[in-house]
MOPAC internal coordinates of N, CA, C and O (Angstrom, degrees):
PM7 1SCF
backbone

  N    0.0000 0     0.00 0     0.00 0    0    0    0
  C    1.4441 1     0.00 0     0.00 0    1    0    0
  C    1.5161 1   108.82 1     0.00 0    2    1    0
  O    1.2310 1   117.45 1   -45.89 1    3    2    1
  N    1.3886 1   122.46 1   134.11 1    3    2    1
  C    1.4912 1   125.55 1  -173.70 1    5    3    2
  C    1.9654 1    94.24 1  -130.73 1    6    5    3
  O    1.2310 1   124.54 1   -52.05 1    7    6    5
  N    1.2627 1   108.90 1   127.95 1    7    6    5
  C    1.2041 1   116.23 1   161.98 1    9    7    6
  C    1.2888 1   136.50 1   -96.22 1   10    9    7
  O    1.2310 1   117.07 1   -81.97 1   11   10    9
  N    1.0036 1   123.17 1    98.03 1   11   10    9
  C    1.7826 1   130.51 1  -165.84 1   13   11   10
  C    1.5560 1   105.67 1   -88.55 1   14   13   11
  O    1.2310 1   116.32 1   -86.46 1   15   14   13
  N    1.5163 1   124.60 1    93.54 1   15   14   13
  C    1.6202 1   124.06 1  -156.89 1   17   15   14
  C    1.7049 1    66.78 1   -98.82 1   18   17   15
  O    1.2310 1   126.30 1   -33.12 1   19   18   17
  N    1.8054 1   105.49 1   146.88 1   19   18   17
  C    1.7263 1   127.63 1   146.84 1   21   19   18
  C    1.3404 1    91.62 1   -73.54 1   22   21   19
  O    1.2310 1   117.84 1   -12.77 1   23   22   21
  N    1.0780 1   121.71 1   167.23 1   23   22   21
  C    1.5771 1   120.84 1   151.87 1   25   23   22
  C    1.6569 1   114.91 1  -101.45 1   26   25   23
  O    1.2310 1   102.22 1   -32.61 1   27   26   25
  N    1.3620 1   150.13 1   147.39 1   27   26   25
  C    1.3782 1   157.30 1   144.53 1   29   27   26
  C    1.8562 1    97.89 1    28.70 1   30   29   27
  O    1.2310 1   130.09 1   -81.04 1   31   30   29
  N    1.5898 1    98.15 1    98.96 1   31   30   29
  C    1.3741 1   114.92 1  -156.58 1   33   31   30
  C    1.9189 1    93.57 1   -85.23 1   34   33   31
  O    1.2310 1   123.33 1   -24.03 1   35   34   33
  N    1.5263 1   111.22 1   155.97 1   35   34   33
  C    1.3878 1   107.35 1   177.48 1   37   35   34
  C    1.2919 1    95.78 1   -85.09 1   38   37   35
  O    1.2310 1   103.95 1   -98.66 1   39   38   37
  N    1.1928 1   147.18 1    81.34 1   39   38   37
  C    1.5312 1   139.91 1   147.86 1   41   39   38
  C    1.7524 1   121.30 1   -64.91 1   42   41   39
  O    1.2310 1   120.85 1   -61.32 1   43   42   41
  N    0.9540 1   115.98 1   118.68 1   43   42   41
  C    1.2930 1   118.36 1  -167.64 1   45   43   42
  C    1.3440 1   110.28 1   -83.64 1   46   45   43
  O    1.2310 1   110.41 1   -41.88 1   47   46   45
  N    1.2901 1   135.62 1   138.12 1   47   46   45
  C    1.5047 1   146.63 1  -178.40 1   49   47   46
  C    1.3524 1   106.34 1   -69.96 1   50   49   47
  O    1.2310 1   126.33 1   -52.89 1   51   50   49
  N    1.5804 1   105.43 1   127.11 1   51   50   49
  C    1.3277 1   103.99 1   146.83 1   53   51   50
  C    1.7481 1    93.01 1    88.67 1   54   53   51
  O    1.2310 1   127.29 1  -155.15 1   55   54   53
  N    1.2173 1   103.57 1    24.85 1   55   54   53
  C    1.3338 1   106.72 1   176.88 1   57   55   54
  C    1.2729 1   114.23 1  -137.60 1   58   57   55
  O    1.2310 1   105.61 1   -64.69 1   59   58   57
  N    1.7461 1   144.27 1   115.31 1   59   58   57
  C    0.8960 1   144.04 1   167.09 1   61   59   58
  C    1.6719 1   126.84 1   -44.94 1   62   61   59
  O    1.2310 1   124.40 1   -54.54 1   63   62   61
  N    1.5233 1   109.16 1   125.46 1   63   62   61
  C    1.4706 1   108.38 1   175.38 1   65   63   62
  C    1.5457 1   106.09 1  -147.05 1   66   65   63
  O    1.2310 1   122.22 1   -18.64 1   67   66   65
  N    1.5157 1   113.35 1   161.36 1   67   66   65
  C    1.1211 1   113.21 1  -173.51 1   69   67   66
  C    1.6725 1    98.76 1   -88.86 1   70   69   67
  O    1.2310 1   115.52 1   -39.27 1   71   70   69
  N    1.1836 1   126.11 1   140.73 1   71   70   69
  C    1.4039 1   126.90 1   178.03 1   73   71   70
  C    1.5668 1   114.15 1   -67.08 1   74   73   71
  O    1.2310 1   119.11 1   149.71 1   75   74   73
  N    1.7767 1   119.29 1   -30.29 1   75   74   73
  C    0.9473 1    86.67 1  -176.94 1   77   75   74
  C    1.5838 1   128.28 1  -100.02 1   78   77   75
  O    1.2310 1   123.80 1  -175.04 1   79   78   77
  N    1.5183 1   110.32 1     4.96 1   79   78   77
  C    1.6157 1   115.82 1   142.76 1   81   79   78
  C    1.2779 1   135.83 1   -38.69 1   82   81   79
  O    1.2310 1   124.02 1   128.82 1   83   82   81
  N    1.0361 1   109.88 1   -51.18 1   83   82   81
  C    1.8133 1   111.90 1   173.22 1   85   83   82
  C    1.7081 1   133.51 1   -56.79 1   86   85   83
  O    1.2310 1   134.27 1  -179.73 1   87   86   85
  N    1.5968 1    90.00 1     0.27 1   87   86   85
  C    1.7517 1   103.59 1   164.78 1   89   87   86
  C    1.1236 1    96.08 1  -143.17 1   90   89   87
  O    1.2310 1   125.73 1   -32.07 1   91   90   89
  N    1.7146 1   106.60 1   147.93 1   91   90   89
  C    1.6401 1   112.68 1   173.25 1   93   91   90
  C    1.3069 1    90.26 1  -123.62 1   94   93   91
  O    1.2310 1   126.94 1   -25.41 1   95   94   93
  N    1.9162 1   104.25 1   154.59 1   95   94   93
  C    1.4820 1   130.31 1  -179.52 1   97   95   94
  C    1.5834 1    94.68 1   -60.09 1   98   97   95
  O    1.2310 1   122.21 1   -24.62 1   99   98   97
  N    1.8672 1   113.37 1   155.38 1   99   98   97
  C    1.8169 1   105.20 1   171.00 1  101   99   98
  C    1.6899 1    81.41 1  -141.63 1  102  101   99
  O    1.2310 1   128.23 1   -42.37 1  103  102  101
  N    0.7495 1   101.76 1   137.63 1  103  102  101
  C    1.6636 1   112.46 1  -174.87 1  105  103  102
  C    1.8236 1   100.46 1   -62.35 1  106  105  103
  O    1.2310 1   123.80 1   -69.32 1  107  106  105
  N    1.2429 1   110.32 1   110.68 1  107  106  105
  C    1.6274 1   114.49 1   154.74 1  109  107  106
  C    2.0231 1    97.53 1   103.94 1  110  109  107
  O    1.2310 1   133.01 1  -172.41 1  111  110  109
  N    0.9544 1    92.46 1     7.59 1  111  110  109
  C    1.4364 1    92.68 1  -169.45 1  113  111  110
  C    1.4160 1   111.30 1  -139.64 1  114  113  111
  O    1.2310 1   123.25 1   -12.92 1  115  114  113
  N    1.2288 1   111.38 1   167.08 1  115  114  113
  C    1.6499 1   129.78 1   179.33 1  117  115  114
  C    1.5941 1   108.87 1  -109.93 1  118  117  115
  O    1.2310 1   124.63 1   -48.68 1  119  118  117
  N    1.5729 1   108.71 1   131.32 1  119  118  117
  C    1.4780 1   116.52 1  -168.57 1  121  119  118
  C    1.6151 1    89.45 1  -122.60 1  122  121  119
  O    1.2310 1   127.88 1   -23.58 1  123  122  121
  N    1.3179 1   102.44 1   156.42 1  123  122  121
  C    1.4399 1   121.93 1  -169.30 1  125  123  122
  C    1.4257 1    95.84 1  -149.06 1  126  125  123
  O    1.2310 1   127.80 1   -25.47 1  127  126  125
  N    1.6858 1   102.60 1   154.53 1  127  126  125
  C    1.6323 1    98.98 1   165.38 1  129  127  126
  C    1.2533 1    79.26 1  -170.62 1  130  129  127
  O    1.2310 1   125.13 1   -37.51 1  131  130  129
  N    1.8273 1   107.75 1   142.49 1  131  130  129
  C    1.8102 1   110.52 1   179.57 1  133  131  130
  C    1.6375 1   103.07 1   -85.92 1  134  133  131
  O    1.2310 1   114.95 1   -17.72 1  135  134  133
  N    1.0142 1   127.18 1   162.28 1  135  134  133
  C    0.9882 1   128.29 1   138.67 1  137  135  134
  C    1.7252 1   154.39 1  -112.04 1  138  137  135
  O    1.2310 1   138.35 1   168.49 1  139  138  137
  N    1.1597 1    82.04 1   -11.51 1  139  138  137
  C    1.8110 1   110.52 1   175.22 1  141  139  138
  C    2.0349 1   107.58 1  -150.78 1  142  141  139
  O    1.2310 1   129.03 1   -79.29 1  143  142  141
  N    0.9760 1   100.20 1   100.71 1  143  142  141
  C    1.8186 1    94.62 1   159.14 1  145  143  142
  C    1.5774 1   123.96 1  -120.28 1  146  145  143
  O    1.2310 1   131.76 1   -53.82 1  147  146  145
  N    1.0423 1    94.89 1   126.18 1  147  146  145
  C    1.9207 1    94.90 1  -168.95 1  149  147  146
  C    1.4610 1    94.75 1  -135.97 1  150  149  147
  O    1.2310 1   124.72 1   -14.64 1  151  150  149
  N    1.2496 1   108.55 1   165.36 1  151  150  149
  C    1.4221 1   123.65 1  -170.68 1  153  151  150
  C    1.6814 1    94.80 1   -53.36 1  154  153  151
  O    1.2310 1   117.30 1   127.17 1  155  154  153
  N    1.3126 1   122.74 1   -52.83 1  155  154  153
  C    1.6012 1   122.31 1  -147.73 1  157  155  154
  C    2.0024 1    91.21 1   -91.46 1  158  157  155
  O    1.2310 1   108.21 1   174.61 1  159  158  157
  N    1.1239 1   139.64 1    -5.39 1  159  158  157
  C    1.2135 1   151.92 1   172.22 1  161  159  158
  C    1.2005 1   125.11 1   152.98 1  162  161  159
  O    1.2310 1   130.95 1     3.11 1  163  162  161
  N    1.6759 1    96.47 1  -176.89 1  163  162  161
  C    1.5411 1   115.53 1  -161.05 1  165  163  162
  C    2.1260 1   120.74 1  -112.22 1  166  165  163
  O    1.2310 1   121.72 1   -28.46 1  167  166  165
  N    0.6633 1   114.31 1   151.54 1  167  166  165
  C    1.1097 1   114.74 1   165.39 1  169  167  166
  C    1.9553 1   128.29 1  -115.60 1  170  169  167
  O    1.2310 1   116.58 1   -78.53 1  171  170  169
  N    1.1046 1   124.10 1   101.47 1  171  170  169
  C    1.9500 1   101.72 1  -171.80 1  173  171  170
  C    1.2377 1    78.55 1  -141.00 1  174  173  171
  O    1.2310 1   133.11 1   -25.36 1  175  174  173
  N    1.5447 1    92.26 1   154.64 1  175  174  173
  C    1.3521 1   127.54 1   160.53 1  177  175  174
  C    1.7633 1   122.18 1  -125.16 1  178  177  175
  O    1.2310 1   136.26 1   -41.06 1  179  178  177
  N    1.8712 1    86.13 1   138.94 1  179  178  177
  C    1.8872 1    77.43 1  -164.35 1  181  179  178
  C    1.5958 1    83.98 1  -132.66 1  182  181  179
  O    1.2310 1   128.14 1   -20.04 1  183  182  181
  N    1.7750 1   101.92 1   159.96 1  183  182  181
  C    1.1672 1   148.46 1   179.24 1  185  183  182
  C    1.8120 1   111.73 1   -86.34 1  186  185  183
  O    1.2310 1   113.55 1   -89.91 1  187  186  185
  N    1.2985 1   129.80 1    90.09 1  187  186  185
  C    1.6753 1   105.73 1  -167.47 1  189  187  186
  C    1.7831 1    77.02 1  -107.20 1  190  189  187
  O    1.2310 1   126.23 1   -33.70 1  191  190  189
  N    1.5693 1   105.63 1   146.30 1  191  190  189
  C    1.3942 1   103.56 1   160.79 1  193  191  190
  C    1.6874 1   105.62 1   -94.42 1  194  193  191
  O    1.2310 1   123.32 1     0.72 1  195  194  193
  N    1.4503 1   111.24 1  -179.28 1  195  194  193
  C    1.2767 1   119.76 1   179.66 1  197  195  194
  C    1.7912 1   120.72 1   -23.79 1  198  197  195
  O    1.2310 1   104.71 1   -66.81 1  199  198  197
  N    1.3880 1   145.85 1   113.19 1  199  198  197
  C    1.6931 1   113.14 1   151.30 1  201  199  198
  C    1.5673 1    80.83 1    91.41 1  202  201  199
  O    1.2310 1   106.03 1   178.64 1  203  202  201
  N    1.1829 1   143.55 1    -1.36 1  203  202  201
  C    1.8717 1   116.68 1   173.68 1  205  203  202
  C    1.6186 1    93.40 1   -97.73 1  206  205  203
  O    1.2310 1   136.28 1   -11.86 1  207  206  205
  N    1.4719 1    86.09 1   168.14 1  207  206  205
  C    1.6693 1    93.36 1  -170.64 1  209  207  206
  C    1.8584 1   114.08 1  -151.35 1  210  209  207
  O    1.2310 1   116.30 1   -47.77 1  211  210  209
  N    1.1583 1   124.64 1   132.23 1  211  210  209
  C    1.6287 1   114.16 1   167.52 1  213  211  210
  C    1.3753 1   100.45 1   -76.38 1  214  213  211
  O    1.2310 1   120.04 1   -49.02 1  215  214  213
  N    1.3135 1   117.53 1   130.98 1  215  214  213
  C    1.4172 1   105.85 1   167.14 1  217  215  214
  C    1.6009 1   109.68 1   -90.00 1  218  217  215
  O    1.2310 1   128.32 1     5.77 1  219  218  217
  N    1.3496 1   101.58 1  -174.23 1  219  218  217
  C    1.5571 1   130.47 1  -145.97 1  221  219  218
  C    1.5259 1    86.56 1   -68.44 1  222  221  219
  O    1.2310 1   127.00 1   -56.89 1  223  222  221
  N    1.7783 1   104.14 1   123.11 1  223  222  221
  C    1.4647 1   106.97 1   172.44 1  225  223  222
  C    1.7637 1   117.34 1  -153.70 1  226  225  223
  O    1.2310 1   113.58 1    -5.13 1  227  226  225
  N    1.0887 1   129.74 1   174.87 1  227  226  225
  C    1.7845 1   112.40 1   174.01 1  229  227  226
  C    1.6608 1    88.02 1  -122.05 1  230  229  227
  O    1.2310 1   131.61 1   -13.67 1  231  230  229
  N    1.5845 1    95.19 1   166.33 1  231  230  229
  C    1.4710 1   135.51 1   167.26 1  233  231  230
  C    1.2432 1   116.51 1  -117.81 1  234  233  231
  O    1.2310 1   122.77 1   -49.41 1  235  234  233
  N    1.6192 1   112.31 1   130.59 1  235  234  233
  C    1.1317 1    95.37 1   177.27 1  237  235  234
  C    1.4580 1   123.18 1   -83.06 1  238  237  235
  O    1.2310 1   118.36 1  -167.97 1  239  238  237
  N    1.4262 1   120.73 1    12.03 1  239  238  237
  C    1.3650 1   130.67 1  -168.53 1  241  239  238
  C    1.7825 1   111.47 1  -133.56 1  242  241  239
  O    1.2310 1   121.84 1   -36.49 1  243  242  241
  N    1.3576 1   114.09 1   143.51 1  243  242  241
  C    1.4982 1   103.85 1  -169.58 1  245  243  242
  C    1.6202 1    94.82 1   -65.98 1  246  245  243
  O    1.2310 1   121.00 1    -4.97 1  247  246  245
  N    1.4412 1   115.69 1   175.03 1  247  246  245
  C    1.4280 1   143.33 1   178.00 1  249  247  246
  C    1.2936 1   132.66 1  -145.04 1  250  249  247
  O    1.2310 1   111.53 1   -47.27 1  251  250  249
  N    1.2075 1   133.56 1   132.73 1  251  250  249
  C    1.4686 1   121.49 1  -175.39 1  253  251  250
  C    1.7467 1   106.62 1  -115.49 1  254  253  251
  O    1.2310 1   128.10 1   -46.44 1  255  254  253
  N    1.3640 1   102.02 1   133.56 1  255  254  253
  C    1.5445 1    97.87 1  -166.88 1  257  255  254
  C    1.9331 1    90.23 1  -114.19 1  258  257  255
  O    1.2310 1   124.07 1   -56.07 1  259  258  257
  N    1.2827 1   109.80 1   123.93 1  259  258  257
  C    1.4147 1   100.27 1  -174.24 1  261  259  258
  C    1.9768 1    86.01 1  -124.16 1  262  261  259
  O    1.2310 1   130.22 1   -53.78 1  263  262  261
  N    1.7646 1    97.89 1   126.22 1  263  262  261
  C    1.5252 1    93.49 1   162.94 1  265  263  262
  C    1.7445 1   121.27 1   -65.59 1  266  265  263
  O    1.2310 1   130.60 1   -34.08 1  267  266  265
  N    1.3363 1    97.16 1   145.92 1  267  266  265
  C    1.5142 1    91.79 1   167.42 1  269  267  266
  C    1.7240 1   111.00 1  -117.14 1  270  269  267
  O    1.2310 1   122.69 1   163.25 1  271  270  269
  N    1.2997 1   112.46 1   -16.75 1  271  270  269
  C    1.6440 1   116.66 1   173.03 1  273  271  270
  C    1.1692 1   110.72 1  -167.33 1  274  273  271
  O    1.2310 1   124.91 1   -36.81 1  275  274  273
  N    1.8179 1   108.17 1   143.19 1  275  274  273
  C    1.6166 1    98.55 1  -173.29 1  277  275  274
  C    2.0596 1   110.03 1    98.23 1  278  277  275
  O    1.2310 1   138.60 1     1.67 1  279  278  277
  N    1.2719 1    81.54 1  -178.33 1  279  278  277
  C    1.5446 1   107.05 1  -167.65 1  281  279  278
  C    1.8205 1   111.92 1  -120.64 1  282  281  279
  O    1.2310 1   116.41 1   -63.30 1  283  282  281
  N    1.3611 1   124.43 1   116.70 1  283  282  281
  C    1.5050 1   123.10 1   150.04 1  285  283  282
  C    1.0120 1   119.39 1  -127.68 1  286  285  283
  O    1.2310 1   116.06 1   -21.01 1  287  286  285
  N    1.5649 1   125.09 1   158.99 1  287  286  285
  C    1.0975 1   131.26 1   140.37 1  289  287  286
  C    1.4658 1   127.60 1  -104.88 1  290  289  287
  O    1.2310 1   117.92 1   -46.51 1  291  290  289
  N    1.6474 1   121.57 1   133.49 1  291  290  289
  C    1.1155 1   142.87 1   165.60 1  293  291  290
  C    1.1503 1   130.69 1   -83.65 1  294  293  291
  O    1.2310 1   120.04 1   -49.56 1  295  294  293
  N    1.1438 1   117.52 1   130.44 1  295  294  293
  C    1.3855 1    99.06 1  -175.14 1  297  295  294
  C    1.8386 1   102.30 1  -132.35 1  298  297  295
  O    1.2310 1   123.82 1   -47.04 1  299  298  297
  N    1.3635 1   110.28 1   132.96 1  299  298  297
  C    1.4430 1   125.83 1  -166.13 1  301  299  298
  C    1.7808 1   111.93 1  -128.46 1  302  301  299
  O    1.2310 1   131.38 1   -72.50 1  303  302  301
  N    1.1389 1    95.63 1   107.50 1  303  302  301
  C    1.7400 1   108.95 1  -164.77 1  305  303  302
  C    1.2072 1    83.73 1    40.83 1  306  305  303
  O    1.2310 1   124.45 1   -74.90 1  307  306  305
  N    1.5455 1   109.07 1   105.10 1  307  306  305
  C    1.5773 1   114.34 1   145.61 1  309  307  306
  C    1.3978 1   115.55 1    51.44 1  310  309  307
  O    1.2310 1   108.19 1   152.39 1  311  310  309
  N    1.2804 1   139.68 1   -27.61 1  311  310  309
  C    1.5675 1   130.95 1  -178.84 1  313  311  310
  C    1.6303 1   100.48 1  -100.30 1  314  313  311
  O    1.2310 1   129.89 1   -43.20 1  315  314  313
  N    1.2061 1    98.53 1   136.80 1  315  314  313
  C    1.7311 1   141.96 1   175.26 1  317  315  314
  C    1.3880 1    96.82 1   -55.68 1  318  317  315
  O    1.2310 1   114.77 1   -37.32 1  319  318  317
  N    0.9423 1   127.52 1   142.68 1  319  318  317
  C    1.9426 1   141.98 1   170.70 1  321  319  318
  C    1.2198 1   102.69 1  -144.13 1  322  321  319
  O    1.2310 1   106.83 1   -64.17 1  323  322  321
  N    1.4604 1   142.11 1   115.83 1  323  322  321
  C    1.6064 1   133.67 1   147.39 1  325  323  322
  C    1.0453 1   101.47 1  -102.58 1  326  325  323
  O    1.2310 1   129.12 1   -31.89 1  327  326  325
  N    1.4701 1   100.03 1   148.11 1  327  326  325
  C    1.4609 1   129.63 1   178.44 1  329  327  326
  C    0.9762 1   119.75 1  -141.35 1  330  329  327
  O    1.2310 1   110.62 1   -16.83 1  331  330  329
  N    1.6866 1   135.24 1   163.17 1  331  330  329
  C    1.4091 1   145.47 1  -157.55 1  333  331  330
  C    1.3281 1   105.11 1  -165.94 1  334  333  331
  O    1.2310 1   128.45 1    -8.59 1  335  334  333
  N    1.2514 1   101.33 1   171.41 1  335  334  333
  C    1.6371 1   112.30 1  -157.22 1  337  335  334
  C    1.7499 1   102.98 1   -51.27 1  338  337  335
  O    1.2310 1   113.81 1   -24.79 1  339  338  337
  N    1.2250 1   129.32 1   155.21 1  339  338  337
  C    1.1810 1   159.60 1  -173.92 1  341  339  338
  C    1.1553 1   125.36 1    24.75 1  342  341  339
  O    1.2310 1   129.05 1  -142.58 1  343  342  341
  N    1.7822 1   100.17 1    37.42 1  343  342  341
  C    1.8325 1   137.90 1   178.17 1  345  343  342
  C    1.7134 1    96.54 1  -111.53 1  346  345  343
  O    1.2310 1   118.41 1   -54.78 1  347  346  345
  N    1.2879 1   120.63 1   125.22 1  347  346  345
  C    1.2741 1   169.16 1   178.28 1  349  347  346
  C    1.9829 1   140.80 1  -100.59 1  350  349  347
  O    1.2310 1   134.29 1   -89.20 1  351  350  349
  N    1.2536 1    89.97 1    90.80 1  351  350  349
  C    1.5112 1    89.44 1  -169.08 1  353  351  350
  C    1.3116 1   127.91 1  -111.05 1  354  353  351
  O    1.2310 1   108.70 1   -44.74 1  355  354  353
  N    1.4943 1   138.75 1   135.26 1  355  354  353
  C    1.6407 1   109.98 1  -178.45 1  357  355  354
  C    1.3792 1   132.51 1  -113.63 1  358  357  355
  O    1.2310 1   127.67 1   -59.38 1  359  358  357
  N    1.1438 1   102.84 1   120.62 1  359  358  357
  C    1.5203 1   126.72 1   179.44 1  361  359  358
  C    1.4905 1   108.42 1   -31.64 1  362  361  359
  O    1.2310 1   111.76 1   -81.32 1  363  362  361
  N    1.2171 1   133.13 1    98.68 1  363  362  361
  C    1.4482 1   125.75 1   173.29 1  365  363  362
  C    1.4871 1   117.41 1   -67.58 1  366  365  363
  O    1.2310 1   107.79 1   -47.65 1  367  366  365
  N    1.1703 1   140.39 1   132.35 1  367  366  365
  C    1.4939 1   164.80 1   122.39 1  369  367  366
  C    1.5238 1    94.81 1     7.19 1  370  369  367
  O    1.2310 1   118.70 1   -65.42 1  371  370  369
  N    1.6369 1   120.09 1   114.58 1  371  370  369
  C    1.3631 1   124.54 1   175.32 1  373  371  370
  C    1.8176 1   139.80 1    61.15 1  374  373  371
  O    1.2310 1   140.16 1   177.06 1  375  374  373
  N    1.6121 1    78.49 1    -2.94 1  375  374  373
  C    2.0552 1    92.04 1   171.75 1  377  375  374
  C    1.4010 1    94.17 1  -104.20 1  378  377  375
  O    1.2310 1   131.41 1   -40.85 1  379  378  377
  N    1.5742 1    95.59 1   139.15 1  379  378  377
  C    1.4432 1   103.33 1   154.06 1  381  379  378
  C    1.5628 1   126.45 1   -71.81 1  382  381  379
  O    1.2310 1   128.44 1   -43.29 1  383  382  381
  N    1.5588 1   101.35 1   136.71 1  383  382  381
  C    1.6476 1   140.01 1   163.64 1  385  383  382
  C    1.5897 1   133.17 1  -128.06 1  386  385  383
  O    1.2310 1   135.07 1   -50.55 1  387  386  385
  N    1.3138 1    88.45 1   129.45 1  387  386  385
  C    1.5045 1   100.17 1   169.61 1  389  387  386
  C    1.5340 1   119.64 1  -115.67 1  390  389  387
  O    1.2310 1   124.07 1   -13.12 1  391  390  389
  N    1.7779 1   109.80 1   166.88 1  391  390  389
  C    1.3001 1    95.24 1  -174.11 1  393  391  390
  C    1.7421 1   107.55 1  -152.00 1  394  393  391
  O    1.2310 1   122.96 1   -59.49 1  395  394  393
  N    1.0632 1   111.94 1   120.51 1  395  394  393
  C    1.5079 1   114.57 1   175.35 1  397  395  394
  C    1.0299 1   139.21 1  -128.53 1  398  397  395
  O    1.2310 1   112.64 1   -25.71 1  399  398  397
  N    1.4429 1   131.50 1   154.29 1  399  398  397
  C    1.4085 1   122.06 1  -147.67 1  401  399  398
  C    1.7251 1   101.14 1  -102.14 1  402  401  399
  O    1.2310 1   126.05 1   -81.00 1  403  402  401
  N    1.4932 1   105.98 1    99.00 1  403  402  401
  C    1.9013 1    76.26 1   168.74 1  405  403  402
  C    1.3244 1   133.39 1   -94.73 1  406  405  403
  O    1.2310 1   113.07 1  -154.95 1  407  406  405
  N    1.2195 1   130.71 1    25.05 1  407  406  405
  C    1.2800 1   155.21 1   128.90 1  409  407  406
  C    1.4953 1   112.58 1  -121.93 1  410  409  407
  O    1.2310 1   119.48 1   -19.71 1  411  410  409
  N    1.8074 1   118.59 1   160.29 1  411  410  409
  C    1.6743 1   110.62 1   163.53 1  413  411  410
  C    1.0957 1   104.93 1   -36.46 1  414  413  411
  O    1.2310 1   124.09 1   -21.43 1  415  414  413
  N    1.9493 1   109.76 1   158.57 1  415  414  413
  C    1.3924 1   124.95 1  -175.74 1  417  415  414
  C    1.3941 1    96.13 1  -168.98 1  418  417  415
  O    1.2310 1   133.70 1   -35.89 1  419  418  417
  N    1.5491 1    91.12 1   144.11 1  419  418  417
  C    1.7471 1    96.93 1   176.08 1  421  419  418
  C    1.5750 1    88.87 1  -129.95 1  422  421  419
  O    1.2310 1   126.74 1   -26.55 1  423  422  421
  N    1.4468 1   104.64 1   153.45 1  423  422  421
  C    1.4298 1   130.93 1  -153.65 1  425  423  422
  C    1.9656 1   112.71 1  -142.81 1  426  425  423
  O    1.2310 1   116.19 1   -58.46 1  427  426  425
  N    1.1358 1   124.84 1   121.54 1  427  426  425
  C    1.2208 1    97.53 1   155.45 1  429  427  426
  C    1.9662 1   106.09 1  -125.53 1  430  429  427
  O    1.2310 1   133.65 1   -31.55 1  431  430  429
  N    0.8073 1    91.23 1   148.45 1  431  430  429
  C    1.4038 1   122.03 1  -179.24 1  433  431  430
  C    1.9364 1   139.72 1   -93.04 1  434  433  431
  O    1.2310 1   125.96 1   -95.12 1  435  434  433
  N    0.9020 1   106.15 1    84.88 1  435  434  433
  C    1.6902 1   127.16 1  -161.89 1  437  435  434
  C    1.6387 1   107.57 1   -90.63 1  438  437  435
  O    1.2310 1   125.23 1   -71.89 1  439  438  437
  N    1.6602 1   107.55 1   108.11 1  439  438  437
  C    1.2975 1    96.79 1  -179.52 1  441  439  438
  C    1.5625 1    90.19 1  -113.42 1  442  441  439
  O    1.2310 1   127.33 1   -37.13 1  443  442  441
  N    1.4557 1   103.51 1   142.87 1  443  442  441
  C    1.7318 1   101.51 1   163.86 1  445  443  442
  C    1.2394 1   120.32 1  -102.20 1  446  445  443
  O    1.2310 1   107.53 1   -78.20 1  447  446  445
  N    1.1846 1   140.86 1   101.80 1  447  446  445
  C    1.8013 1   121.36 1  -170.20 1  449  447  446
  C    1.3207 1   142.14 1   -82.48 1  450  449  447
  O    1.2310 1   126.64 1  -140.90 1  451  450  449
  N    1.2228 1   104.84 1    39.10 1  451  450  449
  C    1.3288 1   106.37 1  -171.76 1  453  451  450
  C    1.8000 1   126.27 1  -134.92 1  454  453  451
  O    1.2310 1   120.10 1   180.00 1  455  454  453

């Protein structure tokens, strides 16, 4: 697994875009790009190609992982979740999750921190 982070993308306010333009697929790798970071949370959207995966990790803050294209599975203490495009799941605060692509998948990712 290789992670290719954008760093804090120029998205312009007040301007309509489709979310899942703002990341492109990279063959063999995982693409990221933030889109909002503020003290109280984050906003990113990532690119997984085929078979890449985050492995098994906690947050200390809940998260909402909403697909935007494609196929994953999550997995949250041990239980299996699939999901598909514009299906939405939330990451609990301090349990372990993992997440893998079994086909490309675009994802964005909502942490709240507080």
């Amino acid at each position: 697994m290789l992670l290719m982070v954008d760093q804090m993308s120029n998205i312009e306010h007040s301007v309509v875009k489709k979310l899942g333009d703002l990341v492109n697929y990279q063959d063999g790798t995982i693409v990221s790009k933030i889109l909002i970071s503020k003290e109280k949370g984050n906003v990113t959207i990532f690119a997984f190609d085929k078979d890449q995966f985050l492995s098994e990790h906690t947050a200390p803050f809940d998260a909402l992982l909403q697909v935007l294209d494609g196929e994953v599975e999550v997995l949250i203490s041990g239980k299996k979740h699939s999901l598909t495009s514009k299906e939405m799941i939330i990451l609990p605060a301090n349990i372990p999750h993992d997440v893998k692509a079994v086909e490309k998948f675009k994802m964005m990712l909502i942490m709240i921190k507080t």
